[in-house]
N, CA, C and O atoms as a Tripos MOL2 file, in Angstrom:
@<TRIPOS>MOLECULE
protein
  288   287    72     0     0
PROTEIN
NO_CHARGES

@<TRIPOS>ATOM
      1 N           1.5700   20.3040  -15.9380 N.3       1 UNK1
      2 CA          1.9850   18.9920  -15.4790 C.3       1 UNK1
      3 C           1.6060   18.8320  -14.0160 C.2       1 UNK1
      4 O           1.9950   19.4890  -13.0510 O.2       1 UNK1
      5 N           0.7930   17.8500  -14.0680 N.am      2 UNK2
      6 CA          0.3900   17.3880  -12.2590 C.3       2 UNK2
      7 C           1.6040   16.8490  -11.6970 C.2       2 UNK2
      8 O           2.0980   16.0320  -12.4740 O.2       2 UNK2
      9 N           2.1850   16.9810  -10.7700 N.am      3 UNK3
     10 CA          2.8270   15.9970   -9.7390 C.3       3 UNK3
     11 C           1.8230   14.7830   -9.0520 C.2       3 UNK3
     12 O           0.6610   14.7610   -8.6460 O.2       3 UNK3
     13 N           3.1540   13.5940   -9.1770 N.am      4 UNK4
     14 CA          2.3830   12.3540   -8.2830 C.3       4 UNK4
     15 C           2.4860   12.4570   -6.8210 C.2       4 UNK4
     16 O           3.5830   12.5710   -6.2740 O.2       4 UNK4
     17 N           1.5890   12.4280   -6.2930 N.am      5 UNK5
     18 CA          2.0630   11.7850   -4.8280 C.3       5 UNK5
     19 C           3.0490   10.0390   -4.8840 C.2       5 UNK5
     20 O           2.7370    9.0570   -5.5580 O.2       5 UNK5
     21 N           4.2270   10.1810   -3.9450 N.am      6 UNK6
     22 CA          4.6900    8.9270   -4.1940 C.3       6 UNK6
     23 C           4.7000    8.5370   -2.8570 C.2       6 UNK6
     24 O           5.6480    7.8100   -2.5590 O.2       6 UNK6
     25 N           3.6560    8.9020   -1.6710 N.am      7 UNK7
     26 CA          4.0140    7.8550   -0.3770 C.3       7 UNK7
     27 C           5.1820    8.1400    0.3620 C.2       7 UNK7
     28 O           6.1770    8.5700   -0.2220 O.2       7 UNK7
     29 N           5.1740    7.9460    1.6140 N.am      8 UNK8
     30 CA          6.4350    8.2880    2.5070 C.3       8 UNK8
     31 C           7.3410    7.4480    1.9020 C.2       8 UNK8
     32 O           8.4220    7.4450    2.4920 O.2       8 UNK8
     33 N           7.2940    6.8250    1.0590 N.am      9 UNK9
     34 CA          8.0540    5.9910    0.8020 C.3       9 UNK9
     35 C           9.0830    6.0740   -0.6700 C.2       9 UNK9
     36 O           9.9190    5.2500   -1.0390 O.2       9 UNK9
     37 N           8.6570    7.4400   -1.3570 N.am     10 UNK10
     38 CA          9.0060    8.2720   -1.9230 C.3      10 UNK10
     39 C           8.9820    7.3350   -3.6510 C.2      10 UNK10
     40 O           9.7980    7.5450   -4.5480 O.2      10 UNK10
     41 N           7.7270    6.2430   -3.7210 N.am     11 UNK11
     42 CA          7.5040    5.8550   -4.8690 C.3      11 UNK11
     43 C           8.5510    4.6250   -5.0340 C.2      11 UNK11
     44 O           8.5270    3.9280   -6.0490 O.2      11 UNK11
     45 N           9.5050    4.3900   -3.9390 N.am     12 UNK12
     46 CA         10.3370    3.1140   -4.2010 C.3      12 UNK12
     47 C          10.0240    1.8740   -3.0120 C.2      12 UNK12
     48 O          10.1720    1.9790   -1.7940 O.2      12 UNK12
     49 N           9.6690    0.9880   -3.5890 N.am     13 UNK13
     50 CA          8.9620    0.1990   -2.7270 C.3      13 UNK13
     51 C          10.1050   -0.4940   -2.3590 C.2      13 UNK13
     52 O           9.8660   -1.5080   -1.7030 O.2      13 UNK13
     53 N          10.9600   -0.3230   -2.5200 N.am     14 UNK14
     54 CA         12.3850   -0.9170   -1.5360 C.3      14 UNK14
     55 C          12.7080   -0.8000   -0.4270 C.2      14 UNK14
     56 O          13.2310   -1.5600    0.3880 O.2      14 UNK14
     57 N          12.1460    0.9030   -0.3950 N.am     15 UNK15
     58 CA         12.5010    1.0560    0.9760 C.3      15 UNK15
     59 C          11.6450    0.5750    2.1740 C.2      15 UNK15
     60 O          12.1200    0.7160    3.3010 O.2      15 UNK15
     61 N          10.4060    0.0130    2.0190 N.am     16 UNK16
     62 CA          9.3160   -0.7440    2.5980 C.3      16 UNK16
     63 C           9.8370   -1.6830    3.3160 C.2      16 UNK16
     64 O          10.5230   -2.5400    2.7590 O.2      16 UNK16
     65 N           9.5840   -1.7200    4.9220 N.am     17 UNK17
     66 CA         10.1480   -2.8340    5.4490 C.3      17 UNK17
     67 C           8.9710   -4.0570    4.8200 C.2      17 UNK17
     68 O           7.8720   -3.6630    4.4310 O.2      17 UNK17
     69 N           9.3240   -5.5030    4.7750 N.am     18 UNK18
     70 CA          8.3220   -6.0280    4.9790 C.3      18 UNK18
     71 C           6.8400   -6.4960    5.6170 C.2      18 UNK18
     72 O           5.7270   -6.6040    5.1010 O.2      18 UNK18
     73 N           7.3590   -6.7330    7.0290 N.am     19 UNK19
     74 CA          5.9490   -6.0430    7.6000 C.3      19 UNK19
     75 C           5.6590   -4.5870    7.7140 C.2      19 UNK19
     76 O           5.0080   -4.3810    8.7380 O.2      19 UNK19
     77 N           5.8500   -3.7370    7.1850 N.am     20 UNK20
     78 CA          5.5330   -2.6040    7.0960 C.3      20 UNK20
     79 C           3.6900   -2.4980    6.9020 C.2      20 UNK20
     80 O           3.1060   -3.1930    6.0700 O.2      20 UNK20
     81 N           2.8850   -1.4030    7.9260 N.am     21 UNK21
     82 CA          1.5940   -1.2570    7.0080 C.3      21 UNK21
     83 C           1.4280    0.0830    6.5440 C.2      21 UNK21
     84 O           2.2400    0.9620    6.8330 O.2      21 UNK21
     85 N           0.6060    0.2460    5.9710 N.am     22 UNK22
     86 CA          0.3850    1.3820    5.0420 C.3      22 UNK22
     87 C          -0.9250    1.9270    5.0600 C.2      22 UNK22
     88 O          -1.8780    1.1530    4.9690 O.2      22 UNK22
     89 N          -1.0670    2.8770    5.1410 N.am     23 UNK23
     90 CA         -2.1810    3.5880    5.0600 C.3      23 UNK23
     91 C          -2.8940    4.4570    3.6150 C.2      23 UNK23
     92 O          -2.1220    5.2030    3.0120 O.2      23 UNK23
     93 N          -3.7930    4.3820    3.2980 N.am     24 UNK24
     94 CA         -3.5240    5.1210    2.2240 C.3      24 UNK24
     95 C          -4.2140    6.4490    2.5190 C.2      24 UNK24
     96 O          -5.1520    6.5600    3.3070 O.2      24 UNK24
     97 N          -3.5790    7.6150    1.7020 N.am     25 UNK25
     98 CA         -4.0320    8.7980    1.9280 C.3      25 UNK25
     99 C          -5.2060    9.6190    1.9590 C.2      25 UNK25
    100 O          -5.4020   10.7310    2.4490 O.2      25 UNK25
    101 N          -6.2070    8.5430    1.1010 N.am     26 UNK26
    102 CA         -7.3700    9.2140    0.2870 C.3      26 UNK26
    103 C          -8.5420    8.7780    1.5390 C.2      26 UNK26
    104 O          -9.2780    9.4610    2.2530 O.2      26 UNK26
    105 N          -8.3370    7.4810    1.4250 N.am     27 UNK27
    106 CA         -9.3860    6.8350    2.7270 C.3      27 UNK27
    107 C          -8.6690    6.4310    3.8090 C.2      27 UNK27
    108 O          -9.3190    6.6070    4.8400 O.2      27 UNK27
    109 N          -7.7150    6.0140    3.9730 N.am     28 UNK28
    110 CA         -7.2280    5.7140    5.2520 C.3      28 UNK28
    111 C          -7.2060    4.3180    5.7700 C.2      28 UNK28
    112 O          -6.8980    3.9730    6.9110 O.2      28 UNK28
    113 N          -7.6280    3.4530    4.6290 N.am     29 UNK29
    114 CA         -7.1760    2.2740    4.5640 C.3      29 UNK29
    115 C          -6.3380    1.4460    4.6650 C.2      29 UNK29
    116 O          -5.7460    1.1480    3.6280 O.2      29 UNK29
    117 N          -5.9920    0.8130    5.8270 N.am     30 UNK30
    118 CA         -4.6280    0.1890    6.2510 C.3      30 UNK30
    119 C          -4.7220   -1.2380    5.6650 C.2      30 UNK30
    120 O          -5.6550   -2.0240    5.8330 O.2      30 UNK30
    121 N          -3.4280   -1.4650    4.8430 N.am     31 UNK31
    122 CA         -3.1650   -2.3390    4.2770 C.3      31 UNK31
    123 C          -1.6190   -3.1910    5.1830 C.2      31 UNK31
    124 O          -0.4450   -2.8560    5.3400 O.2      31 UNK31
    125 N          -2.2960   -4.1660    5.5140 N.am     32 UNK32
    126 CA         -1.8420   -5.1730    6.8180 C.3      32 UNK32
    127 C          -1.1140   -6.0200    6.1790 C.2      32 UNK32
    128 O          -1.9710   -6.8520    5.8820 O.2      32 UNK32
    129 N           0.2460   -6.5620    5.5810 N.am     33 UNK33
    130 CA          0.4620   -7.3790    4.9670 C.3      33 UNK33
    131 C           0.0490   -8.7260    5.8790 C.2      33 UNK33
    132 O          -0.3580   -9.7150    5.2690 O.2      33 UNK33
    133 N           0.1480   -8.7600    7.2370 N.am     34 UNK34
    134 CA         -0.2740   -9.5800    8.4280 C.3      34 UNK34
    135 C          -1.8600  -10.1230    8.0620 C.2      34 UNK34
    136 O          -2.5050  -11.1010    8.4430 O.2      34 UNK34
    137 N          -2.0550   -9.3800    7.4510 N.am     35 UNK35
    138 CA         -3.8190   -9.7010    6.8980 C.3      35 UNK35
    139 C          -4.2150   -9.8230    5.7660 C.2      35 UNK35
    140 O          -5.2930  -10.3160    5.4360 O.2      35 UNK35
    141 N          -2.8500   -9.1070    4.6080 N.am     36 UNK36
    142 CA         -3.4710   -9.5910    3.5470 C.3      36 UNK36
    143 C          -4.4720   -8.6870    2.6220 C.2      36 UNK36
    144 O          -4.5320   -7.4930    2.9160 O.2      36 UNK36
    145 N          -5.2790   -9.1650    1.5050 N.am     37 UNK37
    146 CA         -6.0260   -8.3990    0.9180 C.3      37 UNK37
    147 C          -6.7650   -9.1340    0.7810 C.2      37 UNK37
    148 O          -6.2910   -9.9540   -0.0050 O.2      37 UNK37
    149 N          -8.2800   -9.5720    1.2250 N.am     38 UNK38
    150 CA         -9.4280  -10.5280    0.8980 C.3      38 UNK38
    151 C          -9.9780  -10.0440   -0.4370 C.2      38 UNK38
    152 O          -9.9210  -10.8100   -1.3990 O.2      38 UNK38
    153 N         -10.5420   -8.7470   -0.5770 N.am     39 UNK39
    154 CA        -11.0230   -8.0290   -1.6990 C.3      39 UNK39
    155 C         -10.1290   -8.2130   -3.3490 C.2      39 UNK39
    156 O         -10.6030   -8.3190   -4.4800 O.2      39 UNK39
    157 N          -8.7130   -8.1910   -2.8860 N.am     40 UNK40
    158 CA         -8.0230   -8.0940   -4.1540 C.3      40 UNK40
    159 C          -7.4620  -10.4000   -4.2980 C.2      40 UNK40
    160 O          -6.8930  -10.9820   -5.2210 O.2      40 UNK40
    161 N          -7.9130  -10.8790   -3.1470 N.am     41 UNK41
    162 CA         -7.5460  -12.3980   -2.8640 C.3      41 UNK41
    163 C          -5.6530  -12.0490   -2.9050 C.2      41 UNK41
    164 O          -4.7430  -12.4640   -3.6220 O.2      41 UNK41
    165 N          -5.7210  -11.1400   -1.8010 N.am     42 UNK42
    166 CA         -3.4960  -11.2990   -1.8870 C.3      42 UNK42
    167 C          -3.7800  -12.2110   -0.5830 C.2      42 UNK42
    168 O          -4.7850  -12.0080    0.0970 O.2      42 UNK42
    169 N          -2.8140  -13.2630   -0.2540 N.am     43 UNK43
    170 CA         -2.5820  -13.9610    1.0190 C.3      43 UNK43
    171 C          -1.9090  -13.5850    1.8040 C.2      43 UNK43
    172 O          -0.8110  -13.2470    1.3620 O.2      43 UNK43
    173 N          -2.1240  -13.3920    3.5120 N.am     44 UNK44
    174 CA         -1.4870  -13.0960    4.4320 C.3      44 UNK44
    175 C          -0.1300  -13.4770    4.0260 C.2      44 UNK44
    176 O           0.3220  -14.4490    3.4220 O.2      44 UNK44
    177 N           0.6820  -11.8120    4.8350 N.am     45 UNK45
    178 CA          2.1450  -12.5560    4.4690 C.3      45 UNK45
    179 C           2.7160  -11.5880    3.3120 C.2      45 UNK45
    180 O           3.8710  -11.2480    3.0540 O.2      45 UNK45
    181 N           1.7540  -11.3380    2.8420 N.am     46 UNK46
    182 CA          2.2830  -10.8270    1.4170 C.3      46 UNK46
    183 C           2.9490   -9.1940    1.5510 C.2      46 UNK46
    184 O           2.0140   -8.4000    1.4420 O.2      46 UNK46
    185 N           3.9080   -8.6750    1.6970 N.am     47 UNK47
    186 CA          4.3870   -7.0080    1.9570 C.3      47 UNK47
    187 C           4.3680   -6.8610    0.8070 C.2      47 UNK47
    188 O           4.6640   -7.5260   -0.1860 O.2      47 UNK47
    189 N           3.6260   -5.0150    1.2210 N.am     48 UNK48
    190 CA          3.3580   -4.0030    0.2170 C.3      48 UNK48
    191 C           4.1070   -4.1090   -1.2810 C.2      48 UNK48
    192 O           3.8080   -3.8860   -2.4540 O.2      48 UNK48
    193 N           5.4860   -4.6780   -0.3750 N.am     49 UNK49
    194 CA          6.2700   -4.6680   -1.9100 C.3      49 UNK49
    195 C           6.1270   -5.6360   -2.8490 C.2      49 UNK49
    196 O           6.6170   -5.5020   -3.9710 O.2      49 UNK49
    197 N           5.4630   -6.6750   -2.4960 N.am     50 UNK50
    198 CA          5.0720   -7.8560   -3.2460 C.3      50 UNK50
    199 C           3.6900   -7.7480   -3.7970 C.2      50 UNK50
    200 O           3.1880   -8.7900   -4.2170 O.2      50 UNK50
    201 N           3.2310   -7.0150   -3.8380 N.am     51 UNK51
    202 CA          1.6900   -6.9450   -4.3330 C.3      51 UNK51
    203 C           1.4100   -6.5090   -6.1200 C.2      51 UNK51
    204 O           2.0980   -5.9980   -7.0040 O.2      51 UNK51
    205 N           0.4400   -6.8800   -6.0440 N.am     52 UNK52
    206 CA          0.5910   -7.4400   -7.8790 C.3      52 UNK52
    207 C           0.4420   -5.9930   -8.2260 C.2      52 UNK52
    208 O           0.0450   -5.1700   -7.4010 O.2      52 UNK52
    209 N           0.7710   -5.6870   -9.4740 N.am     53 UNK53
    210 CA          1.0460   -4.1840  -10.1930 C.3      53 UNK53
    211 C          -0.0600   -3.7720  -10.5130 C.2      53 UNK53
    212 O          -0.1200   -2.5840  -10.8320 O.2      53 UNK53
    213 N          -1.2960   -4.5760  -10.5450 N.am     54 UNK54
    214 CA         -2.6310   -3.9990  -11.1010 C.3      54 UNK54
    215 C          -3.2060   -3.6900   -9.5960 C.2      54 UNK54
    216 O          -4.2350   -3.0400   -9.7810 O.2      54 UNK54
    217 N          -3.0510   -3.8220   -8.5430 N.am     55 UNK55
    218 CA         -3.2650   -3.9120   -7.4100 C.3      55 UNK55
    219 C          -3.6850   -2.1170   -6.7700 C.2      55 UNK55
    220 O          -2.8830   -1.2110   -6.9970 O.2      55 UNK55
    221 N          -4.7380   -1.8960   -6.1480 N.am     56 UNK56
    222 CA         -5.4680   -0.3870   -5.7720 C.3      56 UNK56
    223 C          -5.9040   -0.8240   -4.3240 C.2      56 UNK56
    224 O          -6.4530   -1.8340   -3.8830 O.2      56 UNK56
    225 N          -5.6240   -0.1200   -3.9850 N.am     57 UNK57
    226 CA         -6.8080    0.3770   -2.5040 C.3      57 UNK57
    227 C          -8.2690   -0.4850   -3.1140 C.2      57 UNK57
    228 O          -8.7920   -0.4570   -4.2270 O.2      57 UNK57
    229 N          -8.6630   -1.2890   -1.7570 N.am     58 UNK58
    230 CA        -10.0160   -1.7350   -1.6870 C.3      58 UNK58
    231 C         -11.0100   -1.8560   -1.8890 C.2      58 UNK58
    232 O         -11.8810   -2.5920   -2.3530 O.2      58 UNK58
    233 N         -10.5480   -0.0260   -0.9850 N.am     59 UNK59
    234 CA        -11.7570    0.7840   -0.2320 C.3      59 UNK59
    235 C         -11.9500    2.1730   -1.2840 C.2      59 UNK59
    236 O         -13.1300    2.5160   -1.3470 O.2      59 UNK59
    237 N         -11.0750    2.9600   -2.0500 N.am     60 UNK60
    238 CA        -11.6420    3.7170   -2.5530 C.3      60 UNK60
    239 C         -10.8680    3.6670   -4.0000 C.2      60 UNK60
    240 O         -10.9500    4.6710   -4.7080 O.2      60 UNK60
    241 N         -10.2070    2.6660   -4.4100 N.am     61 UNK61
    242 CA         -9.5850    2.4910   -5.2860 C.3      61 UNK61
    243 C          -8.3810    3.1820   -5.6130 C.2      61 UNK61
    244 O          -8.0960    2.8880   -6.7730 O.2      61 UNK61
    245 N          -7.5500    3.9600   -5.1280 N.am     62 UNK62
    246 CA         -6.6380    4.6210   -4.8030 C.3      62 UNK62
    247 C          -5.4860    3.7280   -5.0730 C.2      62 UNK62
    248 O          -5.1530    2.6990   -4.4850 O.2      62 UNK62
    249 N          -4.8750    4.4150   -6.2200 N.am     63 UNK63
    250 CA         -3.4020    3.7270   -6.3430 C.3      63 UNK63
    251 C          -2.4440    3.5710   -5.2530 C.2      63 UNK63
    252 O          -2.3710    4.0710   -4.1310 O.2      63 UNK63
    253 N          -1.4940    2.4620   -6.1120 N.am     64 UNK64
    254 CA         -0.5480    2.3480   -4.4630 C.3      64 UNK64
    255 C           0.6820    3.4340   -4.4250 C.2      64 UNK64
    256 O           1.6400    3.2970   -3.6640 O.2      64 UNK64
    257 N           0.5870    4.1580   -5.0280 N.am     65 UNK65
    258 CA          1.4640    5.6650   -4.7360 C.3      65 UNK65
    259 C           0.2280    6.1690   -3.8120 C.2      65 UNK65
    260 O           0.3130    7.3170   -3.3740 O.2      65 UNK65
    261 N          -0.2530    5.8430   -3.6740 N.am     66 UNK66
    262 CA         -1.3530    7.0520   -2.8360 C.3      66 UNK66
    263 C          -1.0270    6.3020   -1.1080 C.2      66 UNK66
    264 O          -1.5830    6.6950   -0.0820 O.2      66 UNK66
    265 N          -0.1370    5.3240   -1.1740 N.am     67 UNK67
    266 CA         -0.1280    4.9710    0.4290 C.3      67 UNK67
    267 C           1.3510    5.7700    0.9710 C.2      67 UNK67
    268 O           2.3590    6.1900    0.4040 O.2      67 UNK67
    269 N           0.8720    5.7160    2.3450 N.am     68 UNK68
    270 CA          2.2200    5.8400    3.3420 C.3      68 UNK68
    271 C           2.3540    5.1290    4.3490 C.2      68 UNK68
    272 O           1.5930    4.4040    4.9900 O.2      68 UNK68
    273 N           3.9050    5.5460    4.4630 N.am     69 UNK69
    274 CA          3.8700    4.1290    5.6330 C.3      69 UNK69
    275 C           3.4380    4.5820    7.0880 C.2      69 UNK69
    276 O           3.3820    5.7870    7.3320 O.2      69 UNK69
    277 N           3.1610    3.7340    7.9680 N.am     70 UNK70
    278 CA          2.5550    3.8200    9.2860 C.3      70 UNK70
    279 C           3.7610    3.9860   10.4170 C.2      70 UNK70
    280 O           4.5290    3.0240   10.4060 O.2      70 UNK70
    281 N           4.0330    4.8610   11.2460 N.am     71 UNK71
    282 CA          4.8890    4.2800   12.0970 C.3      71 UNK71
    283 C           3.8180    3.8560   13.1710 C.2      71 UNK71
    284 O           2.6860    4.2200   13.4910 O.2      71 UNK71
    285 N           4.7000    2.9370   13.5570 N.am     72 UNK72
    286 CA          3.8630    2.5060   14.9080 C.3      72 UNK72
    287 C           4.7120    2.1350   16.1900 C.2      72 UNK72
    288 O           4.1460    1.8050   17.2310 O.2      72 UNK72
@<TRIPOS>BOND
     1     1     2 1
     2     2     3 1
     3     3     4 2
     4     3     5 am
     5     5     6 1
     6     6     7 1
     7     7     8 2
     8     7     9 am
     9     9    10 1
    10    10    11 1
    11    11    12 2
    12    11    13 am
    13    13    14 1
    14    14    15 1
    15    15    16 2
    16    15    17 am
    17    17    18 1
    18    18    19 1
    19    19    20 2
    20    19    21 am
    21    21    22 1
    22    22    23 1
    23    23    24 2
    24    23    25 am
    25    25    26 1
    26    26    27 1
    27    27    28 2
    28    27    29 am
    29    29    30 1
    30    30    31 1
    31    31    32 2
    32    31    33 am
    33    33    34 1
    34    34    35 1
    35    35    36 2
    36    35    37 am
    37    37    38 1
    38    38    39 1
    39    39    40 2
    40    39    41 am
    41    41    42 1
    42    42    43 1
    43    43    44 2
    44    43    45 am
    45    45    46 1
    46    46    47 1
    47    47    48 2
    48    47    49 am
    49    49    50 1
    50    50    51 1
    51    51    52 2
    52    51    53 am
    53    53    54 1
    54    54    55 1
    55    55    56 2
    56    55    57 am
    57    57    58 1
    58    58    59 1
    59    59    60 2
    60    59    61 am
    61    61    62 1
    62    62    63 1
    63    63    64 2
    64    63    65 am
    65    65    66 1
    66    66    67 1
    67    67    68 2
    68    67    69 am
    69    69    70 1
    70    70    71 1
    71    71    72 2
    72    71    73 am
    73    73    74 1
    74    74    75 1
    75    75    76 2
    76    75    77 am
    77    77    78 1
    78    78    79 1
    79    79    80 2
    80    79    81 am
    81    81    82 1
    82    82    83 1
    83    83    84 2
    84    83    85 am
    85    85    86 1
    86    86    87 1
    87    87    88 2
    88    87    89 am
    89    89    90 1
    90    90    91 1
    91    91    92 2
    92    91    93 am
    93    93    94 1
    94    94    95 1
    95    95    96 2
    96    95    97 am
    97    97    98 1
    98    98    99 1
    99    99   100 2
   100    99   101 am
   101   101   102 1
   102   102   103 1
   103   103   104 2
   104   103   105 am
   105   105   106 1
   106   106   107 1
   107   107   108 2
   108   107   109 am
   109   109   110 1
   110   110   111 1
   111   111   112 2
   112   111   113 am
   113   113   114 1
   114   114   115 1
   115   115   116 2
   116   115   117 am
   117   117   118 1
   118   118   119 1
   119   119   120 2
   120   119   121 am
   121   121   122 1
   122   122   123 1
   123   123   124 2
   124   123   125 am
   125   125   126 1
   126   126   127 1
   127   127   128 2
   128   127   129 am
   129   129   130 1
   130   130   131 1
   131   131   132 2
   132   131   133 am
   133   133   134 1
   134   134   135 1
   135   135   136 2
   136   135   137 am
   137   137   138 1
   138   138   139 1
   139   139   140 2
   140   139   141 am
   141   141   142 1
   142   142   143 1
   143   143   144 2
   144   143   145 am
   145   145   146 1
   146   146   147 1
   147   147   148 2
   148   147   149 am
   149   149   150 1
   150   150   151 1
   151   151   152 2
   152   151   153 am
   153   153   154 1
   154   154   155 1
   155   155   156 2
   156   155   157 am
   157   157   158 1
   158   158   159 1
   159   159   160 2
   160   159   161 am
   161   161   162 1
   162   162   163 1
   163   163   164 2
   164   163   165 am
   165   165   166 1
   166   166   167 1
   167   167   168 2
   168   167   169 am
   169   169   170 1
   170   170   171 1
   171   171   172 2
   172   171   173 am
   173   173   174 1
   174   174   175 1
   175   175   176 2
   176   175   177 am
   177   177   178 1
   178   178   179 1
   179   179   180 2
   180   179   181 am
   181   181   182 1
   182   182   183 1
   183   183   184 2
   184   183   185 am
   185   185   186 1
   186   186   187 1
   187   187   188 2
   188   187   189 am
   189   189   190 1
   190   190   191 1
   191   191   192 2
   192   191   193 am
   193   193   194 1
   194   194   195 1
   195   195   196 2
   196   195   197 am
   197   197   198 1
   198   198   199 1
   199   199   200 2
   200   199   201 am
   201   201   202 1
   202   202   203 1
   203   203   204 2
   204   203   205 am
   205   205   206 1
   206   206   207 1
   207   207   208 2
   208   207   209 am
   209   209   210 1
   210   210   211 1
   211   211   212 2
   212   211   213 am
   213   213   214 1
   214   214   215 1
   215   215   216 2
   216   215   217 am
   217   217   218 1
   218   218   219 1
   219   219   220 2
   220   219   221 am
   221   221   222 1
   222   222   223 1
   223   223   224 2
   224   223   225 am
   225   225   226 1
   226   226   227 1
   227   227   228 2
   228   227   229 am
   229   229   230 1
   230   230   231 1
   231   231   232 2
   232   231   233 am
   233   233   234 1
   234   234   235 1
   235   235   236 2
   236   235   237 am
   237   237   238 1
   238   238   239 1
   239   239   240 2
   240   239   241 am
   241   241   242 1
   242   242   243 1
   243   243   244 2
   244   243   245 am
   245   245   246 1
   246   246   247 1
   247   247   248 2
   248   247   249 am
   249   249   250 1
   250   250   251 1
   251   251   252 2
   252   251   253 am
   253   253   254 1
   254   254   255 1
   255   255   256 2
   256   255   257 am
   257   257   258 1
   258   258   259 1
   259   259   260 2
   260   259   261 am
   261   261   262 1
   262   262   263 1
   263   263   264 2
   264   263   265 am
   265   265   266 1
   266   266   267 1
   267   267   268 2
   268   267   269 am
   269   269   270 1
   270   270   271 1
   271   271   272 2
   272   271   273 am
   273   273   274 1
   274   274   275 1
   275   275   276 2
   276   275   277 am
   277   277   278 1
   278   278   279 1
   279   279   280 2
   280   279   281 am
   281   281   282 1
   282   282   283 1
   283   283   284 2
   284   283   285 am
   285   285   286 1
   286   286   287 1
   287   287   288 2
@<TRIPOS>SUBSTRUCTURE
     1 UNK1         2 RESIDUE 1 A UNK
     2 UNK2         6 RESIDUE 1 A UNK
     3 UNK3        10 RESIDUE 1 A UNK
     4 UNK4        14 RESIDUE 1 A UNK
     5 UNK5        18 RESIDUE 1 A UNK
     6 UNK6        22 RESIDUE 1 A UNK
     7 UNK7        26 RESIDUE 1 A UNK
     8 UNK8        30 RESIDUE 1 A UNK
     9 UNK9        34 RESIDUE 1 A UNK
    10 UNK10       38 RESIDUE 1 A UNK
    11 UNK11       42 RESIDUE 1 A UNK
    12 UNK12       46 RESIDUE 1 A UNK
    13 UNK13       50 RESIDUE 1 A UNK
    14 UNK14       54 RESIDUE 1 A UNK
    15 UNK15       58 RESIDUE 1 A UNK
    16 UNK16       62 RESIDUE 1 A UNK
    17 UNK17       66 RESIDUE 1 A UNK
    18 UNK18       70 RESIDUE 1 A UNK
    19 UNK19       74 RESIDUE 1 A UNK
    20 UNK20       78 RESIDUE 1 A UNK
    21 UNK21       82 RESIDUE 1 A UNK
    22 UNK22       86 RESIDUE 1 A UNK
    23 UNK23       90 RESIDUE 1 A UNK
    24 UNK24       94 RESIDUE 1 A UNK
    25 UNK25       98 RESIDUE 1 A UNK
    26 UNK26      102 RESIDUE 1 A UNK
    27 UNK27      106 RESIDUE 1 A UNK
    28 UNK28      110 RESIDUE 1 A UNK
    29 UNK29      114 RESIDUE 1 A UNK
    30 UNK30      118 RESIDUE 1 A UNK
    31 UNK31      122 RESIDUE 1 A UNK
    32 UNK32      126 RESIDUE 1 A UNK
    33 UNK33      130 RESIDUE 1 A UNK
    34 UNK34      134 RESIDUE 1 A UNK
    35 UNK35      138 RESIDUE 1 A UNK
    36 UNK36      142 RESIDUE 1 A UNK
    37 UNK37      146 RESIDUE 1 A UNK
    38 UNK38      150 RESIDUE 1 A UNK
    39 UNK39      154 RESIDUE 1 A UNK
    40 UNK40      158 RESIDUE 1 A UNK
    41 UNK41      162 RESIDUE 1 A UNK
    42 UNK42      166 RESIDUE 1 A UNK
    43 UNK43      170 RESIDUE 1 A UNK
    44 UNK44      174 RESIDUE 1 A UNK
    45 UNK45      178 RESIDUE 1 A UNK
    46 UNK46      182 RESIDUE 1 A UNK
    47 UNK47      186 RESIDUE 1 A UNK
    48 UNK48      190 RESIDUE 1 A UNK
    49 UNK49      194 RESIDUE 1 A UNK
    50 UNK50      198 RESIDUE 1 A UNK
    51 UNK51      202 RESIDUE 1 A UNK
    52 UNK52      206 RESIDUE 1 A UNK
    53 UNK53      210 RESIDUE 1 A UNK
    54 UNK54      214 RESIDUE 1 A UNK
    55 UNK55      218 RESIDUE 1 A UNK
    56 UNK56      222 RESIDUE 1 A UNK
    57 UNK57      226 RESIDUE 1 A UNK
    58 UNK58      230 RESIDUE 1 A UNK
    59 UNK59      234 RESIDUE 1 A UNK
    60 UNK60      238 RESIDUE 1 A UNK
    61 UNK61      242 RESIDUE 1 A UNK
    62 UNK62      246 RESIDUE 1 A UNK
    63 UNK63      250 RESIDUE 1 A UNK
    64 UNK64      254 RESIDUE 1 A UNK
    65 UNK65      258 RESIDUE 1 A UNK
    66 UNK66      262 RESIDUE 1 A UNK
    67 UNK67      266 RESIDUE 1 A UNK
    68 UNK68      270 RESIDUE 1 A UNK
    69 UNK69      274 RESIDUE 1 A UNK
    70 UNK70      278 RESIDUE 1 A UNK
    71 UNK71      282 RESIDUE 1 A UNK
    72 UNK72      286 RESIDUE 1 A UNK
């Protein structure tokens, strides 16, 4: 049995602030809710936790268990 990675965020997207961004682990792709997703058409505004369920990384297709959150 593989284990998932579930994200600093430990796979519950609750705990996600809203503007929260995220990085993902594989490429390092920061997902800006401030910016949105052009590639997947999500609209600025939209937090991690609102993003549609079929929804991957961009850039290397990387599920969204594969992100963590950013402190900044």
């Amino acid at each position: 049995m593989t284990a998932t990675f579930e994200g600093s965020f430990l796979g519950d997207v609750e705990r996600i602030q809203p503007d929260a961004r995220l990085e993902c682990k594989i490429c390092w792709h920061v997902y800006d809710p401030a910016e949105g997703d052009p590639v997947w058409q999500v609209a600025p505004g939209t937090p991690f936790a609102d993003l549609p369920a079929h929804w991957r990384c961009p850039n290397c297709d990387g599920e969204r268990s594969q992100f963590m959150v950013l402190d900044d």
